[in-house]
C-alpha positions as CSV (number, residue, x, y, z in Angstrom):
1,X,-173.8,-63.5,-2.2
2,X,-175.4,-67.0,-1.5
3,X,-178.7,-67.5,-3.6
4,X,-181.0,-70.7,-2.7
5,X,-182.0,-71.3,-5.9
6,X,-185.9,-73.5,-5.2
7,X,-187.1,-76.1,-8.1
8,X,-190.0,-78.5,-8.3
9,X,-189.6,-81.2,-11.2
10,X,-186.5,-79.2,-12.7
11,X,-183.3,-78.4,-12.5
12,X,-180.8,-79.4,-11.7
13,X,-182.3,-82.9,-12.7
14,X,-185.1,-82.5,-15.7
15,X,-184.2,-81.9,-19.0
16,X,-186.3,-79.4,-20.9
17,X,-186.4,-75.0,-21.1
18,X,-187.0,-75.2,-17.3
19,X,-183.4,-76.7,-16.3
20,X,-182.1,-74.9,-19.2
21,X,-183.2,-72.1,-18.1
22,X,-181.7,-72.3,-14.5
23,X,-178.3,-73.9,-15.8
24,X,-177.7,-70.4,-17.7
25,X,-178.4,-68.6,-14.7
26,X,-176.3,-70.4,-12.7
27,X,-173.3,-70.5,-15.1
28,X,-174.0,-66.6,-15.8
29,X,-172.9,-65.8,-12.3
30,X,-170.3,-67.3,-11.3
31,X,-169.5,-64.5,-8.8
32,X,-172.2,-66.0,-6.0
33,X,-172.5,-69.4,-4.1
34,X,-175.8,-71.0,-5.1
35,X,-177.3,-73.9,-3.1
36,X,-180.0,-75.7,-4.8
37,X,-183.2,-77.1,-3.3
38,X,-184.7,-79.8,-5.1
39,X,-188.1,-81.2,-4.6
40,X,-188.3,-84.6,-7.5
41,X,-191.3,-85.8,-9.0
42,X,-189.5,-89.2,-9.6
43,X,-186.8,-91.3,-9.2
44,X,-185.7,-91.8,-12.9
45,X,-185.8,-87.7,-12.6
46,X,-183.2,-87.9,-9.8
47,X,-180.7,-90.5,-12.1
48,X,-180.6,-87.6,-14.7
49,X,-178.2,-85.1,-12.9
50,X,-176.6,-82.7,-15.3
51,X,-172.6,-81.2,-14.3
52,X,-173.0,-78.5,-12.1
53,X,-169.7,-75.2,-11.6
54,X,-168.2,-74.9,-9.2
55,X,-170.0,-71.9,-7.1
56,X,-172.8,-74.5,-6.8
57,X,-172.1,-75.2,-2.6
58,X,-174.2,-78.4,-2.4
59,X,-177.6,-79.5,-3.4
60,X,-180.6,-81.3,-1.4
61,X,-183.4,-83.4,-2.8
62,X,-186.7,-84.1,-1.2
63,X,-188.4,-86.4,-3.4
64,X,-192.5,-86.0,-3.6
65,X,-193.3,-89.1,-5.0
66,X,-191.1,-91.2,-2.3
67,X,-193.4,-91.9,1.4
68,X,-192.9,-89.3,3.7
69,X,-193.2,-91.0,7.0
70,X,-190.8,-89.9,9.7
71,X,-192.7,-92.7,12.0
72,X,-193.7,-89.3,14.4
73,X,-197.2,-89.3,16.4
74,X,-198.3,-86.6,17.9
75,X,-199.5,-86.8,21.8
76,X,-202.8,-85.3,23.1
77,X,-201.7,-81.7,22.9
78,X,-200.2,-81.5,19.9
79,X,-203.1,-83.3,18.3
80,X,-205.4,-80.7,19.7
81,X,-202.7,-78.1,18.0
82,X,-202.8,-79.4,14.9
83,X,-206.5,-80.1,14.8
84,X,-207.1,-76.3,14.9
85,X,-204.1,-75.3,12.7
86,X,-205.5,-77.6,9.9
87,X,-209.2,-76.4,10.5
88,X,-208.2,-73.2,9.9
89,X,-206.0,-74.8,6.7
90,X,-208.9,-76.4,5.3
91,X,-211.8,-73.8,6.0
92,X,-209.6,-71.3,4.1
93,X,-209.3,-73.4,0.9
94,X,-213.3,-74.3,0.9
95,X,-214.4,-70.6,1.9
96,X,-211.8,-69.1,-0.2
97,X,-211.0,-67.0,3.0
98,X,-207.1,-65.6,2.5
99,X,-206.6,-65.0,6.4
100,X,-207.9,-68.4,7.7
101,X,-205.5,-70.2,5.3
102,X,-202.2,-68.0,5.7
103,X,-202.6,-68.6,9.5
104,X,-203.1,-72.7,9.3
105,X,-200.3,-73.0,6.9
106,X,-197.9,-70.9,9.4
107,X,-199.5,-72.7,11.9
108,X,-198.8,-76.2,10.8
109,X,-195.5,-75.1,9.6
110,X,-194.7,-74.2,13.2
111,X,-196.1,-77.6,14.7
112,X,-193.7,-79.4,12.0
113,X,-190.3,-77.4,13.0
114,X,-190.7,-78.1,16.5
115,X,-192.4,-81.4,16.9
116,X,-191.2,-83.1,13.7
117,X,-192.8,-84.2,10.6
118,X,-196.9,-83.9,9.5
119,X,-197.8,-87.0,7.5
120,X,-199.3,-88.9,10.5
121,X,-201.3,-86.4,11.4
122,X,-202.4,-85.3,7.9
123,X,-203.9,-88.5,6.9
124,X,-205.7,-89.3,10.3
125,X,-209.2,-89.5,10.1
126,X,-209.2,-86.1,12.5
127,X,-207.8,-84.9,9.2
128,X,-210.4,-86.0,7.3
129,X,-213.3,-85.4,9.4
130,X,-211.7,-81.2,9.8
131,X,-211.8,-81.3,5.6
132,X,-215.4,-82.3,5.8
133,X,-216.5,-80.2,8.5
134,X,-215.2,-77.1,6.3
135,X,-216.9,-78.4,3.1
136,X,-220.4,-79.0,4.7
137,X,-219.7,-75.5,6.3
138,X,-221.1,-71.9,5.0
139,X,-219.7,-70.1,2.5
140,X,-218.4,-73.5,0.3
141,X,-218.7,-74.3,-3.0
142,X,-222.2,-76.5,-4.1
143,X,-219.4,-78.6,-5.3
144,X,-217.0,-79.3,-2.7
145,X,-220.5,-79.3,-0.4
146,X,-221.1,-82.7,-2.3
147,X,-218.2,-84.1,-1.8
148,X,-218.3,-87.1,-0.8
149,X,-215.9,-89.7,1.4
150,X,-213.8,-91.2,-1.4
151,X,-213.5,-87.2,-2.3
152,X,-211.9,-86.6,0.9
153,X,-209.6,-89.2,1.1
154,X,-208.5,-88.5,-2.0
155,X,-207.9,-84.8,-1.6
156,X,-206.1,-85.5,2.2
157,X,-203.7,-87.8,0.0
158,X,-202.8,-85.4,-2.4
159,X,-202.7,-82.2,0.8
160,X,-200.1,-84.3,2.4
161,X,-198.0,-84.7,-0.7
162,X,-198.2,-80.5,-1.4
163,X,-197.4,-79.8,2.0
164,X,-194.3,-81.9,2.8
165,X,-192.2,-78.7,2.2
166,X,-193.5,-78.1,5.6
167,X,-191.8,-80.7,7.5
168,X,-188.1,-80.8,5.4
169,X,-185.1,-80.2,7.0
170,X,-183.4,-77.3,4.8
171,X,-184.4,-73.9,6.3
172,X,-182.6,-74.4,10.2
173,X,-178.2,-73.7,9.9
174,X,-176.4,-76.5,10.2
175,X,-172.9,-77.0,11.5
176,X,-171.7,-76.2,8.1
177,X,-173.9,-73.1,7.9
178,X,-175.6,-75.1,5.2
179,X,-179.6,-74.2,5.3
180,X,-182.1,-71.6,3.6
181,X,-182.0,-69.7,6.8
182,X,-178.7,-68.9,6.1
183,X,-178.9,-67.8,2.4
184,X,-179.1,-64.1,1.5
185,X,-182.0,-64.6,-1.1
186,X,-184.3,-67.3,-1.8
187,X,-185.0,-67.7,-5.6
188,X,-187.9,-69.8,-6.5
189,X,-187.4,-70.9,-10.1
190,X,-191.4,-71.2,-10.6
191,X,-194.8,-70.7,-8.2
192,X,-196.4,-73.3,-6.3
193,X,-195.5,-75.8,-4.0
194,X,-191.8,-74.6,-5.5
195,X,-191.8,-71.3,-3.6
196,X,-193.5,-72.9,-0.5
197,X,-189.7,-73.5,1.0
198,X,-189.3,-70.4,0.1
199,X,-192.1,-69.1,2.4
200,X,-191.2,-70.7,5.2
201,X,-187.3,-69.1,5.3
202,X,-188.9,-65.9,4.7
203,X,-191.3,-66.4,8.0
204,X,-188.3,-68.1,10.1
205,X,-185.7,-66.3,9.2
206,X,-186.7,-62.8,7.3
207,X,-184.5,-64.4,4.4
208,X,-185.7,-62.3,1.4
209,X,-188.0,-64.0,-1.6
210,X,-188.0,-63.6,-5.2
211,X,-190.4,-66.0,-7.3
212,X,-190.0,-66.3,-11.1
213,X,-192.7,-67.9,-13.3
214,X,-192.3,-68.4,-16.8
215,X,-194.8,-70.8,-16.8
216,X,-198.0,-69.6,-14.1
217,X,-198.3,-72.8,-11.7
218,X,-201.7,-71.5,-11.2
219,X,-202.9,-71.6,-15.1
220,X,-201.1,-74.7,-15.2
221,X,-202.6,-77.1,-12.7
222,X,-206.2,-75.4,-14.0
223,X,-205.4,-76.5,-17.6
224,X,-204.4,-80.1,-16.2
225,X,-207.0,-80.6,-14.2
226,X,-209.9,-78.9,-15.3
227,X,-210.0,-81.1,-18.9
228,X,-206.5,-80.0,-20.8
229,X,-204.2,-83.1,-21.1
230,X,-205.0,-85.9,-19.2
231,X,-206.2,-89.4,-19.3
232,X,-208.2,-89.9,-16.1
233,X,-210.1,-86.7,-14.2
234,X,-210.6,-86.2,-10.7
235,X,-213.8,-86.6,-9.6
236,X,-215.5,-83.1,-9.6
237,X,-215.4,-82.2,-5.7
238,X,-211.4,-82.9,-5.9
239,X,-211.1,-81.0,-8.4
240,X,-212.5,-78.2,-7.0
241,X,-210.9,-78.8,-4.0
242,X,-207.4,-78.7,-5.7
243,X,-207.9,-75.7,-7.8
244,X,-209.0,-73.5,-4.4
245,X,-205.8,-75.3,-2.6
246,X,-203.8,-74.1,-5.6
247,X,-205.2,-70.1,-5.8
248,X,-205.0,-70.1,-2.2
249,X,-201.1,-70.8,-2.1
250,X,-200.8,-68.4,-5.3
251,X,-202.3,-65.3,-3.7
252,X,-200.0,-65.9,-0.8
253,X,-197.3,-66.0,-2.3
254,X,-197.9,-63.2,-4.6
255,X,-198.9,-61.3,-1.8
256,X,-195.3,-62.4,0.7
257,X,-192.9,-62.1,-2.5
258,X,-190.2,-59.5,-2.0
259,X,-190.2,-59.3,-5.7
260,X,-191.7,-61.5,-8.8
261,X,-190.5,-61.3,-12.1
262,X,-192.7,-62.9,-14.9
263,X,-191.1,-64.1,-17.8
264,X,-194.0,-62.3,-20.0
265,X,-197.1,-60.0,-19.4
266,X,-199.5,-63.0,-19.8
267,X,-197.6,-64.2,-16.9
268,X,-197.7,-60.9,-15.1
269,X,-201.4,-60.5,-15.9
270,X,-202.4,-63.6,-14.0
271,X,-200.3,-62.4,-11.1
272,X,-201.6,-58.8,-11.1
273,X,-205.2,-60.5,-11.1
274,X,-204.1,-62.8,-7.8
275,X,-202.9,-59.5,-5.9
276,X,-199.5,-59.1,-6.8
277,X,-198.9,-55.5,-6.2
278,X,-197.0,-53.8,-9.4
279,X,-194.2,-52.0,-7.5
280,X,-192.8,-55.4,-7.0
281,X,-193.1,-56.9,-10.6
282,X,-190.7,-56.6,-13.3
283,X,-190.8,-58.5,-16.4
284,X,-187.8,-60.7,-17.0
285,X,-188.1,-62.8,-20.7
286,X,-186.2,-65.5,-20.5
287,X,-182.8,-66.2,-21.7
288,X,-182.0,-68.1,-24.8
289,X,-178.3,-69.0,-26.7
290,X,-178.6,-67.0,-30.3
291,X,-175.3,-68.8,-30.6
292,X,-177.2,-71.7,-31.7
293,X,-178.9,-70.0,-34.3
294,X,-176.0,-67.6,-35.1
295,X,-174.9,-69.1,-38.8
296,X,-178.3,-69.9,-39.9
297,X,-179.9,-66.1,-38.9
298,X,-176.9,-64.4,-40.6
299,X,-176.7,-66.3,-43.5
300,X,-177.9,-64.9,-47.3
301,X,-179.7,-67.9,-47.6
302,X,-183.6,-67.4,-47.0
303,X,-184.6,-71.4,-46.8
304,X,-187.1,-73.3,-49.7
305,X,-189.3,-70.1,-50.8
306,X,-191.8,-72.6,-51.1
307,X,-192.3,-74.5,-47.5
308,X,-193.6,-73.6,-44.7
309,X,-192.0,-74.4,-41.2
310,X,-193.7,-75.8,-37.9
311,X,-191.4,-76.6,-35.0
312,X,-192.7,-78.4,-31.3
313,X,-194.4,-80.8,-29.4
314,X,-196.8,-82.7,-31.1
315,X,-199.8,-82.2,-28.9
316,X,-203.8,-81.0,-28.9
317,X,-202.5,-77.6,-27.8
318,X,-200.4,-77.2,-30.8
319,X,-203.5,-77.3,-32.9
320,X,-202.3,-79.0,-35.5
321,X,-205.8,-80.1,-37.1
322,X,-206.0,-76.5,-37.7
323,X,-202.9,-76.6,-39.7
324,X,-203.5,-79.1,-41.5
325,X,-206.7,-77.7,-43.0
326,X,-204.9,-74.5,-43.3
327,X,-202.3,-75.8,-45.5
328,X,-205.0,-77.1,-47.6
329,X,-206.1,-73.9,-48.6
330,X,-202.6,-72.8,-48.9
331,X,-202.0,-75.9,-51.7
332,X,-205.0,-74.7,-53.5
333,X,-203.8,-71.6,-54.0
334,X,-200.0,-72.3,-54.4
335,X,-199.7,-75.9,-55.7
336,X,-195.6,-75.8,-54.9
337,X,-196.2,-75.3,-51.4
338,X,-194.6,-77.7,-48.8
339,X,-195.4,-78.2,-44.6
340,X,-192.4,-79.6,-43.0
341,X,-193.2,-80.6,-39.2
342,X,-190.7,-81.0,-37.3
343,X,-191.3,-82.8,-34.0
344,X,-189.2,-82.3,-30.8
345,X,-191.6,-84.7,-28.7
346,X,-194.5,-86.2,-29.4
347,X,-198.1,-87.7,-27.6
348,X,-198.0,-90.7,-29.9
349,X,-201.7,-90.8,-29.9
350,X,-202.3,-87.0,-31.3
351,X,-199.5,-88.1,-33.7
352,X,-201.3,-90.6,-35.3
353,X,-204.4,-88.4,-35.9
354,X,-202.3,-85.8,-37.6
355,X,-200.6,-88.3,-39.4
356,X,-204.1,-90.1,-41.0
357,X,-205.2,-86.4,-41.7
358,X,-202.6,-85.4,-43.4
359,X,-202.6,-88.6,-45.6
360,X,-206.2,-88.1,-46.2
361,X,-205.7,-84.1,-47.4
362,X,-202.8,-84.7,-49.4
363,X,-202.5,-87.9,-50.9
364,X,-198.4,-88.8,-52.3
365,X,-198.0,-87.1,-55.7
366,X,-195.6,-88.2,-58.6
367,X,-194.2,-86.7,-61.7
368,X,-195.2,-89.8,-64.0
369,X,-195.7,-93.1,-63.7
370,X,-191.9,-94.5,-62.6
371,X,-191.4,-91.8,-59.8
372,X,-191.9,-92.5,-56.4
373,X,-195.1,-90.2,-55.0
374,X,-194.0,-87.6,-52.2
375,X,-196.4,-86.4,-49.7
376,X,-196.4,-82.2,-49.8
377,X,-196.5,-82.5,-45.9
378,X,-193.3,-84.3,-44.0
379,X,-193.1,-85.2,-40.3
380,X,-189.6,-85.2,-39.4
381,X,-187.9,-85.1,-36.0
382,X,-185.0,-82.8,-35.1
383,X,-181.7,-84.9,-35.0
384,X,-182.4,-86.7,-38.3
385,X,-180.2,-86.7,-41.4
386,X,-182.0,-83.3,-43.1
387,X,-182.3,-81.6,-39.7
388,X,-179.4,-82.1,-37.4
389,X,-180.5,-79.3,-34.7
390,X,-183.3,-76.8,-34.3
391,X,-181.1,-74.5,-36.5
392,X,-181.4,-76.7,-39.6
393,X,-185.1,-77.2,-38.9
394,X,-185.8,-73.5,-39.0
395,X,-183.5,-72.5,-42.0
396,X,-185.6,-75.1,-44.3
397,X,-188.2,-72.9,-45.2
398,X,-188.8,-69.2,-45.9
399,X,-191.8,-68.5,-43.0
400,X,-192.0,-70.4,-39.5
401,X,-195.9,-71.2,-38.0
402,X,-197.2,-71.4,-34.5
403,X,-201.0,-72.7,-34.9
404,X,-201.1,-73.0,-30.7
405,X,-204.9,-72.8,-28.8
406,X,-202.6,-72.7,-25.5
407,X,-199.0,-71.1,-24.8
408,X,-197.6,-69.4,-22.5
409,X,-193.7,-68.0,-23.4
410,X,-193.8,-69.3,-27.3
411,X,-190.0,-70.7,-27.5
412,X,-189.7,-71.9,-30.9
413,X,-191.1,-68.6,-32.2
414,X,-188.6,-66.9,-30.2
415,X,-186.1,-69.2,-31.7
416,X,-187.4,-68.9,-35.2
417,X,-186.8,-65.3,-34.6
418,X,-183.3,-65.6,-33.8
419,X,-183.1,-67.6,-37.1
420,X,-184.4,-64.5,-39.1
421,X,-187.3,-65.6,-40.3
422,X,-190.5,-64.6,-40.9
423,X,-193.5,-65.9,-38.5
424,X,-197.2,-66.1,-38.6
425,X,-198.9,-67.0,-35.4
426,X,-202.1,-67.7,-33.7
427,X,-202.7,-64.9,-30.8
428,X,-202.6,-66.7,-27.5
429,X,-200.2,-66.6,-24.4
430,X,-197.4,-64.1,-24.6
431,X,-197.3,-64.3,-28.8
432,X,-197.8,-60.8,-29.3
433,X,-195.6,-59.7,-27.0
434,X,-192.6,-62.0,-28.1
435,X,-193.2,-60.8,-32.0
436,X,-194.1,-57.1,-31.3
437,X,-194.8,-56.3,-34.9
438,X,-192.1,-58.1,-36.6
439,X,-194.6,-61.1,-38.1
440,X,-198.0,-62.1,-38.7
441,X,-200.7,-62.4,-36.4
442,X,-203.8,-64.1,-37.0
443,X,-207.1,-65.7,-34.1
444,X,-206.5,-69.1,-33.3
445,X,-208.9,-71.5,-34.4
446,X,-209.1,-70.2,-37.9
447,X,-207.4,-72.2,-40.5
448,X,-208.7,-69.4,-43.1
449,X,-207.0,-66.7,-41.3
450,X,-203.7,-68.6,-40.7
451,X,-203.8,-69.7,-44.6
452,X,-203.8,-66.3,-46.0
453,X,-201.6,-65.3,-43.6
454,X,-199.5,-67.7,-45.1
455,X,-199.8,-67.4,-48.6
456,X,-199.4,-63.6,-48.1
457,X,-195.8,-64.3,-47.0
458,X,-195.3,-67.1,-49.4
459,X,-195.8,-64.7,-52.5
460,X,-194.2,-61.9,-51.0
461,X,-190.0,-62.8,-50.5
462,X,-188.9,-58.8,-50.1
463,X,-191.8,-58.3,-46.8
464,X,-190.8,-62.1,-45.5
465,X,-186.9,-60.9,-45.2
466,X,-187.4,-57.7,-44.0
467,X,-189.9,-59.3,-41.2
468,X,-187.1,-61.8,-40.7
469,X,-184.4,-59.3,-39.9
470,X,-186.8,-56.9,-37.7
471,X,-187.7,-60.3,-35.8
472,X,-183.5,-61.4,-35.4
473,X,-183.2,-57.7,-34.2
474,X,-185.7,-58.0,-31.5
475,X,-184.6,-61.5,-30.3
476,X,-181.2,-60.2,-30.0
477,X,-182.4,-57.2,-27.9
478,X,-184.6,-59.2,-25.7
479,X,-184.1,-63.2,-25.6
480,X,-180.4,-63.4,-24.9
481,X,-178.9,-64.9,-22.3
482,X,-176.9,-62.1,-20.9
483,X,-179.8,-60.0,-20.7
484,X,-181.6,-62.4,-18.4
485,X,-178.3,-62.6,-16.3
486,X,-177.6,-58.9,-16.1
487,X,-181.8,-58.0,-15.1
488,X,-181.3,-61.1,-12.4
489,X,-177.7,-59.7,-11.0
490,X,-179.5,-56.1,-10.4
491,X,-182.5,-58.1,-9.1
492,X,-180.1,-60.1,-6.4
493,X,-178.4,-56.8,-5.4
494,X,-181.5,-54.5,-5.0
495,X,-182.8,-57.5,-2.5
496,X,-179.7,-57.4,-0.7
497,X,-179.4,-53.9,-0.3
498,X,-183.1,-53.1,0.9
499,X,-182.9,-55.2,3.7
500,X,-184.3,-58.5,5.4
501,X,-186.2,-58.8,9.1
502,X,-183.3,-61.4,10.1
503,X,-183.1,-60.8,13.9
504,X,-179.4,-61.5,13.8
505,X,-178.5,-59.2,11.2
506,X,-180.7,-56.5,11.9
507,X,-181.1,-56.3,7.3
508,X,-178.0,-55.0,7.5
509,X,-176.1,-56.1,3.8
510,X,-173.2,-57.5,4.4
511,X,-173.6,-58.1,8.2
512,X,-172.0,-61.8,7.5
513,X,-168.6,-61.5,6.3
514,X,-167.7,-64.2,3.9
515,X,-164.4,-65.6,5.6
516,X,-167.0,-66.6,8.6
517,X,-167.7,-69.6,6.0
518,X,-164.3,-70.1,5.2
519,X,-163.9,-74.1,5.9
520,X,-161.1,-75.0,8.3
521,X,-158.9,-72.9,10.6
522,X,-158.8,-70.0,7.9
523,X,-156.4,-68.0,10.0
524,X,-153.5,-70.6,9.4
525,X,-153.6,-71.1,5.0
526,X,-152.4,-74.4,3.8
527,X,-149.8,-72.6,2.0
528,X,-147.6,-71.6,5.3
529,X,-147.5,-75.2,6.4
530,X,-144.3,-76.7,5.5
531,X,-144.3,-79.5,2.6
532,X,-144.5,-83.1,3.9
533,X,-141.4,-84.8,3.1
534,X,-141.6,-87.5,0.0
535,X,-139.7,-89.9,1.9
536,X,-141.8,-90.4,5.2
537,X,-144.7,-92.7,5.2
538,X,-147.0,-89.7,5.7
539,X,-146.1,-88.9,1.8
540,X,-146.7,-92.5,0.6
């Protein structure tokens, strides 16, 4: 089977779960051709390959941040052809209308494969005079209605980079029968302008879709746009604009998807919520390598009884504040008690304000006068001396915490589960799904909470194992790798075997035999030629 495996910002260039995630898939079937479309966010990304198999065909790369300009004006009819196709574009995304939009996306989509590329024609000022016609029209926001020129200009600019999927290259056959028209299913690694590719093969060509989100695009652009993470804000009318682009694009793609598998129900929630009918949704958690954390889960040894364990990213969504001011509740009552952070990345500026807090709640302490003071809270980072992997960083201490305000999939409490220990966490995102009754679970945003929480595994070693080994159970029933392969395999096949609209194949299974792709003259093997002989020149 040939899968088209689509990525934005991932694999098989980032580093992170996401490429992870996709490399294990990949390796975990090595019985299909996949082809990987790539649409880059940079060009250090692109320097940062990782070694693909073998049963990876090729791969293609459209970068996003690169200019797009094919050098392609449009004459006086196909200006009047896009004009309405992006009228229609723009008048769904201010009037939230789903029809208007589905048909000016299509529309454009068309105008791009026959005529050539869009980014002329998206930033002309007909462009920009169609997006304000729509947001002075009825039915849009207050906000976008006072939107202003700058506000325009600024949302064509960042239009023309989300809809270069339109005008790529990837979806007609080629002489090599290279192209997403020619795949059997179109995998979308994530939502978005990701699966937009994906789309488009499924209009052209009937080629069957299947979207995965582990992440939801949608939540995510809201949380880094709308105030969550970042350093300079859109101006208000952009922002709305953006967010209704964003939900429009969603819903349509929850609503074309042959099948969508979330990677947890806080994922499927948001998806149910943008119309994604259940009879195509299964929940697929992602796969993880208990490998890793194989020695340290089964071993007898439980980690410092006294110290606590946080693993992550050292951001505002981790809520650290809040552990911090737990843990000084936790000292109070249990003076032995030790936090050991343990950083896999870090904003340096967040860093710093955990660090002064921390030095302010728990000054260095020292035996007597001679010995040198130690801080009850350490910030380490995985790969030093005392924790070589994520393995070492979880076995240090008898309980693992999440303090998170935002999550979606929690991997290091997946992780810590597969360690076999005990966990106390902040409900948000998919938390209570991933634990399922095998740790502690306490409101985020309540350091009170999360200290007794604490303090009630801290003084209790027999509940803190037998939590551990009902959490290493679970992960090793859910989280593996090979379960995430095996649901995807059955996924693949019950896509193949319902059926596609391709006009050539009539969505028959099979109707391409696989020699048809055999390169060369497949009907004469290389291994019925006769060997050259070492002495001519031909051998030399």
């Amino acid at each position: 089977m040939r899968i088209g495996l689509l990525t934005e910002g991932g694999y098989p260039y980032a580093t992170g779960e996401a490429r992870l995630w996709c490399d294990r898939l990949v390796r975990g079937l090595p019985q299909h051709e996949f082809e990987l479309y790539a649409l880059s966010r940079s060009a250090e990304q692109e320097r940062a390959r990782v070694p693909l198999p073998e049963h990876v065909a090729h791969v293609r790369t459209a970068p996003l941040w690169a200019p797009a300009d094919d050098g392609r004006t449009y004459a006086r009819r196909e200006r009047r052809r896009f004009a309405d196709c992006f009228g229609e574009l723009v008048h769904g995304i201010c009037a939230g209308a789903p029809d208007p939009f589905a048909a000016g996306l299509y529309g454009l989509a068309d105008l791009a494969r026959e005529q050539g590329g869009l980014h002329a024609a998206l930033r002309s000022e007909s462009a920009v005079r169609a997006l304000e016609g729509a947001c002075r029209a009825h039915g849009a926001s207050r906000t976008v209605q006072a939107a202003h020129v700058a506000d325009l200009l600024e949302f064509v600019d960042e239009l023309e980079r989300m809809l270069r999927p339109l005008s790529l290259d990837w979806y007609e056959e080629d002489a090599r029968g290279e192209g997403l028209g020619a795949v059997d299913v179109c995998h979308a690694a994530a939502g978005g302008v990701a699966a937009l590719p994906g789309l488009l093969a499924k209009r052209f060509f009937g080629v069957p879709l299947l979207v995965t989100e582990y992440g939801v695009q949608l939540r995510a652009h809201y949380l880094s746009h709308l105030g969550a993470g970042r350093g300079e804000e859109p101006r208000p009318a952009v922002r709305a604009l953006l967010a209704a682009f964003h939900l429009r694009l969603a819903c349509e793609i929850y609503a074309r998807a042959d099948f969508l598998t979330p990677g947890n129900a806080h994922a499927r929630r948001w998806q149910e919520r943008c119309g994604a009918g259940r009879d195509r949704l299964r929940t697929v958690h992602p796969g993880m390598e208990a490998d890793r954390f194989a020695t340290v889960g089964e071993s007898a040894d439980r980690g410092d009884p006294d110290t606590l364990v946080w693993v992550g990213r050292v951001e505002p969504a981790k809520d650290l504040i809040a552990l911090l001011h737990a843990f000084a509740e936790v000292r109070r009552a249990e003076p032995r008690a030790r936090l050991r952070i343990f950083a896999t990345a870090a904003d340096p500026g967040y860093l710093a304000d955990c660090r002064s807090l921390a030095a302010q709640l728990f000054p260095d302490e020292a035996a007597d006068s001679v010995t040198v003071g130690e801080n009850s809270v350490a910030f380490e980072e995985i790969g030093g001396p005392e924790a070589p992997s994520a393995a070492d960083a979880y076995g240090a201490g008898r309980v693992v915490v999440l303090s998170s305000v935002i999550e979606g999939f929690p991997v290091t409490l997946a992780e810590a589960m597969f360690c076999g220990r005990a966990t106390v966490s902040t409900d948000v995102g998919a938390v209570c799904e991933v634990i399922g009754g095998t740790g502690l679970v306490v409101p985020p945003r309540n350091p009170r909470a999360l200290a007794e929480a604490c303090l009630s595994l801290l003084g209790d070693a027999e509940r803190a194992e037998r939590l551990g080994a009902a959490a290493r159970a679970r992960a090793l029933e859910l989280f593996t790798v090979a379960q995430n392969v095996a649901a995807f395999q059955e996924i693949y096949l019950r896509l193949l075997a319902k059926g596609s609209g391709r006009p050539d194949g009539g969505g028959i299974p099979f109707a391409r035999p696989p020699e048809a792709r055999v390169p060369g003259h497949w009907t004469s093997p290389t291994w019925a030629k006769p060997a050259p002989d070492p002495t001519s020149e031909a051998a030399v």
